[in-house]
C-alpha positions in Angstrom: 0.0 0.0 0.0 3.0 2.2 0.9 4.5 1.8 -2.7 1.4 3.0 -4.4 1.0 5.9 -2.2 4.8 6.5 -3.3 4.3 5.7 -7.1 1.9 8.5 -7.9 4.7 11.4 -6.4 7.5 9.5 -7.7 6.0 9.2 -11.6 4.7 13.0 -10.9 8.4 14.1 -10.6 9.8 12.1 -13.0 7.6 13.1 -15.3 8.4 16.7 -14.4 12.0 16.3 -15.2 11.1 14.7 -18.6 9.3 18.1 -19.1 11.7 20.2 -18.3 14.0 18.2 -20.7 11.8 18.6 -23.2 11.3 22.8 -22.7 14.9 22.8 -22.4 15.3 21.5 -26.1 13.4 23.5 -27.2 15.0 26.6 -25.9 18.4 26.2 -27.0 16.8 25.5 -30.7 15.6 28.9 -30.4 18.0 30.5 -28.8 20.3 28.7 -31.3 18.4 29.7 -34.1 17.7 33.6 -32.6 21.6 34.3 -32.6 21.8 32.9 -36.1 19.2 35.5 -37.1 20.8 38.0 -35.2 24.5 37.0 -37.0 22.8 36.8 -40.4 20.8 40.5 -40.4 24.4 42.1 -39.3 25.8 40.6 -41.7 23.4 41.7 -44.3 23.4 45.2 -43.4 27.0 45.3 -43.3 26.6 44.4 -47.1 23.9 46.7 -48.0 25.6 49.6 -46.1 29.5 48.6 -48.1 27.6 47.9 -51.6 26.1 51.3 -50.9 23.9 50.8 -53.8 20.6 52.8 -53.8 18.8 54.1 -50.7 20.1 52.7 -47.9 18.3 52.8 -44.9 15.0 51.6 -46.4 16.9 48.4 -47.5 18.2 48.1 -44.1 14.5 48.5 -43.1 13.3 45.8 -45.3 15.7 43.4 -43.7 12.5 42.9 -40.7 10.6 40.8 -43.1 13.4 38.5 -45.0 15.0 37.6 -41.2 11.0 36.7 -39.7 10.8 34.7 -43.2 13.9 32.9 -42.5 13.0 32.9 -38.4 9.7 31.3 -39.4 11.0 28.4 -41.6 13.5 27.3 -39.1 11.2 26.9 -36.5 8.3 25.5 -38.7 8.3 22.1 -36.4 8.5 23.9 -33.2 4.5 25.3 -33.1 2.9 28.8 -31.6 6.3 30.7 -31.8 5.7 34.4 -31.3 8.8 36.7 -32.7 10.0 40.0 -32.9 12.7 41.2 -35.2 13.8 44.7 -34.3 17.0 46.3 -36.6 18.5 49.5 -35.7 21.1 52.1 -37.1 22.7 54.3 -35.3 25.6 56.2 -37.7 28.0 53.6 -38.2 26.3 50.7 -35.9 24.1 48.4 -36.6 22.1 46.3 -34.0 20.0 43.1 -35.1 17.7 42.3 -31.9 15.7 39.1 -31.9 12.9 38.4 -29.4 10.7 35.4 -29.7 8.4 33.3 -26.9 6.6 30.0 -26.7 4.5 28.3 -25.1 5.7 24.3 -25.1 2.5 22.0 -24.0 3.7 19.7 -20.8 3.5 16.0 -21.0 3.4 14.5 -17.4 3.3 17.9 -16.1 -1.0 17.7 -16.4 -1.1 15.4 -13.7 -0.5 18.6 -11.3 -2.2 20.3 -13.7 0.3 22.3 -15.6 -0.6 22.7 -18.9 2.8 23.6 -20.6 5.5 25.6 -19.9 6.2 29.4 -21.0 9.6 29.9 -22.3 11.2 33.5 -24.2 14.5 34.8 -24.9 16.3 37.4 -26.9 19.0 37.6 -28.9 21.4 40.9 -30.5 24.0 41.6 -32.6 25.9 44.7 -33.7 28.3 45.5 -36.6 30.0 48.7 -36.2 31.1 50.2 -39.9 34.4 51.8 -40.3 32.8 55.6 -41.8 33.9 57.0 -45.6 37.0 59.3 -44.4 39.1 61.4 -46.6 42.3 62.0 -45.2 44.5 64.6 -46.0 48.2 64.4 -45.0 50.2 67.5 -45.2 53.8 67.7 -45.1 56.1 70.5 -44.6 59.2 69.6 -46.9 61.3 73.1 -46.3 64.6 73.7 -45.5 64.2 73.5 -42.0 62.5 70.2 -41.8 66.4 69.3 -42.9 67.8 69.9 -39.1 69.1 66.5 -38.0 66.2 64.9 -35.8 67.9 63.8 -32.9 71.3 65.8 -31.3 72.9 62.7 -32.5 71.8 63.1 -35.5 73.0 66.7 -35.3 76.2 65.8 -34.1 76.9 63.5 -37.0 75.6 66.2 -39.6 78.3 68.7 -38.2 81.2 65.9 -38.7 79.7 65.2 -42.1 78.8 68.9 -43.5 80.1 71.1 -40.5 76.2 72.0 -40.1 73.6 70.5 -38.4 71.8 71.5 -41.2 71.3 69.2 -44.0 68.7 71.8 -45.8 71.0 73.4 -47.6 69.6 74.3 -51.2 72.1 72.9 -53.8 74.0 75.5 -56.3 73.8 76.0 -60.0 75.0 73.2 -61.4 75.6 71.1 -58.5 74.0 67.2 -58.4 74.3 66.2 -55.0 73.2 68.1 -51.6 73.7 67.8 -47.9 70.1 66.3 -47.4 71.1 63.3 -50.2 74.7 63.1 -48.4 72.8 62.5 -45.5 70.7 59.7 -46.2 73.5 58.3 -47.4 75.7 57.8 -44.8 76.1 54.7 -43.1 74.2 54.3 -41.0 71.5 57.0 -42.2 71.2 60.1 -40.8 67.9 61.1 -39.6 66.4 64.7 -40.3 62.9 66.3 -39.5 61.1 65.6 -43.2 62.7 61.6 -42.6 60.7 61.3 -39.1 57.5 63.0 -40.8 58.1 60.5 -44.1 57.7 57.6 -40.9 54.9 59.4 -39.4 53.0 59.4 -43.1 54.2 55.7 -43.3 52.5 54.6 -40.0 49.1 56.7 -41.0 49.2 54.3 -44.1 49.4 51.3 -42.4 46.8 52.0 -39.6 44.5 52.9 -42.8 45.1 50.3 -44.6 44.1 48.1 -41.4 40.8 50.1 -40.3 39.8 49.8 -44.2 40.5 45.9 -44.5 37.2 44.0 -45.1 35.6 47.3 -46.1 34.8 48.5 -49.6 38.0 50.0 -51.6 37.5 53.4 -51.3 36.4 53.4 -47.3 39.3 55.1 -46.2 40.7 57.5 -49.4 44.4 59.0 -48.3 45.9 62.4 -50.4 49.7 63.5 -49.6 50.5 67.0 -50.0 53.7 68.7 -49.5 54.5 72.0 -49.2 57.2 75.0 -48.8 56.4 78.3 -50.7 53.9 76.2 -52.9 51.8 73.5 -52.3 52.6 70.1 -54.5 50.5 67.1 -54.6 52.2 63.7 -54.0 49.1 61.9 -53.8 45.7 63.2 -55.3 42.9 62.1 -53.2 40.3 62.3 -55.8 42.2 59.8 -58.0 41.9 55.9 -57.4 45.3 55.3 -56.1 44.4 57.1 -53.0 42.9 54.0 -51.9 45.7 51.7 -53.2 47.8 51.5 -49.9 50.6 49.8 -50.9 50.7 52.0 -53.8 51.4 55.1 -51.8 53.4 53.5 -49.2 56.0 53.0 -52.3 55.3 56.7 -53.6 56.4 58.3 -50.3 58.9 56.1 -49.3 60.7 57.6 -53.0 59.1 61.1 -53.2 58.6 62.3 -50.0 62.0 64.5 -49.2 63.7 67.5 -48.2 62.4 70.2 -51.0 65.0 71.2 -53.3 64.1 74.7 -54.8 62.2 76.5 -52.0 63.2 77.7 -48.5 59.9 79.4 -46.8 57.4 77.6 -45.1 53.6 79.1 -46.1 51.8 77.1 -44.1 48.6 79.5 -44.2 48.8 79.8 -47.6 49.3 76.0 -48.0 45.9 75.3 -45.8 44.1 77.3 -47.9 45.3 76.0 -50.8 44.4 72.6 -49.9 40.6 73.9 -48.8 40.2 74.6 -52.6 41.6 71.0 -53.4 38.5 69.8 -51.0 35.6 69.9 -53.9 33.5 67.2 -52.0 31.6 68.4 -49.0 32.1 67.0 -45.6 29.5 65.4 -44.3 28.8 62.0 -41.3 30.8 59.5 -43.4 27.6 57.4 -43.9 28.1 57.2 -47.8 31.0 58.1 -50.4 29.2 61.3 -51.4 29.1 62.8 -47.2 32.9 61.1 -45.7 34.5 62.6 -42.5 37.2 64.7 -43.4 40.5 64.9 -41.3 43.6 67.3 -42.0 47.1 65.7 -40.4 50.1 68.4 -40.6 53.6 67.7 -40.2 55.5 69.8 -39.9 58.2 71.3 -37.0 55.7 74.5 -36.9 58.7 76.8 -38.1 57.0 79.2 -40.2 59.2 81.9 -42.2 56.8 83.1 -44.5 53.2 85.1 -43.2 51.5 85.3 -47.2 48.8 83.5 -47.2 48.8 83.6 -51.4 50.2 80.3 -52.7 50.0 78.4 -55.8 49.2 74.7 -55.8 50.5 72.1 -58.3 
């Protein structure tokens, strides 16, 4: 008599468990298949946004309906799923939420009278979009960017030249200078337009690295030098200004100490690259609106107050 009493609670739990095995299933499918969802919209409005192909935030807003369509046919065996599918953009982020709820019916559990068992969850993802920038690096290649960049550097350029200049501008007729004589040396000697060449280097490569996986022209770089006049080294609205490599190898040949000017015009050099800006600034949300950014380097030595330059 004891053992029936017992057999009814015992069978009561056990069953219980078997339900909660069950519901358990059940939620990591969906939870399973919510983060999938979640992955996949990201992902697709990480597309939409790099293609940048027609309007892009209603595309973005039409993702709601293909992720419940693909929610909906994964879950097809699992019945009475309620879902919600939420996608926001915020600038450059992205944020895939995916909510859903169930009711699953309980098998043993009836015996205490519990019909099923109510089970939710929500998962999210977020890309974050590296903006369109335009960079402009400007570089100040006068004379006095030829001082030796360290005082051993200096020290060196006086036993070489008998100046710790190496800016010298080379007479009529004569091939080689004190600039070339220093990079020469062995081992090189180091002046002021050598550690900004570096400094243009290292911009490159951190670039390059923010733009890899994006669309070509994410990042676009333009290298401008200047003394009296403004020169371009690398024109931003032409397509190698997203080649990386391509500029690394321009700068690391072209980028020197200026050879037939002495002042430094940096006014007149900023405004002379303000007229090569012809596309607006803007939030960096498509090609046509990038974030701009202006990077001088230069030792801030400036000889010459005329604000008139000409650019080639």
């Amino acid at each position: 008599m004891l053992t029936a009493l017992m057999l009814v609670p015992v069978m009561g739990i056990a069953g219980l468990a078997v339900d909660y095995s069950i519901s358990s299933l059940q939620h990591s499918r969906l939870t399973a298949l919510a983060d999938s969802t979640a992955l996949l919209g990201a992902r697709r409005a990480k597309e939409i946004i790099e293609e940048g192909v027609g309007r892009i935030n209603p595309r973005i807003d039409g993702l709601d309906a293909q992720l419940e369509k693909h929610f909906k046919t994964e879950a097809s065996q699992i019945k009475g799923v309620q879902k919600k599918i939420q996608v926001d953009r915020k600038e450059q982020d992205v944020t895939v939420t995916v909510s859903w709820n169930v009711n699953v019916p309980s098998v043993f559990g009836k015996i205490f009278a519990q019909q099923s068992y109510y089970i939710r969850g929500t998962s999210a993802s977020t890309v974050s979009l590296q903006p369109y920038l335009h960079l402009y690096l400007l570089v100040d290649v006068s004379q006095s960017m030829g001082i030796g960049a360290s005082r051993e550097d200096q020290d060196r350029l006086v036993k070489l030249e008998g100046c710790t200049f190496a800016c010298h501008l080379p007479e009529s007729g004569q091939k080689s200078t004190s600039y070339a004589r220093a990079r020469a040396a062995d081992p090189k000697i180091n002046t002021r337009v050598d550690i900004a060449r570096e400094g243009v280097l290292e911009i490159i490569e951190a670039a390059k690295g923010l733009a890899r996986g994006s669309s070509p022209d994410r990042i676009r770089i333009g290298v401008y030098t200047f003394s009296n006049t403004l020169k371009t080294l690398v024109d931003i609205h032409q397509p190698i200004s997203s080649k990386y490599d391509e500029i690394s190898k321009l700068v690391e040949k072209q980028l020197i100490l200026g050879r037939t000017e002495g002042g430094t015009n940096l006014m007149g050099a900023l405004k002379s690259l303000e007229q090569n800006m012809t596309t607006q600034p803007g939030d960096g949300l498509s090609p046509n609106s990038p974030k701009v950014a202006v990077i001088v380097l230069s030792d801030g030595v400036m000889n010459s107050t005329t604000t008139v330059m000409n650019s080639k």
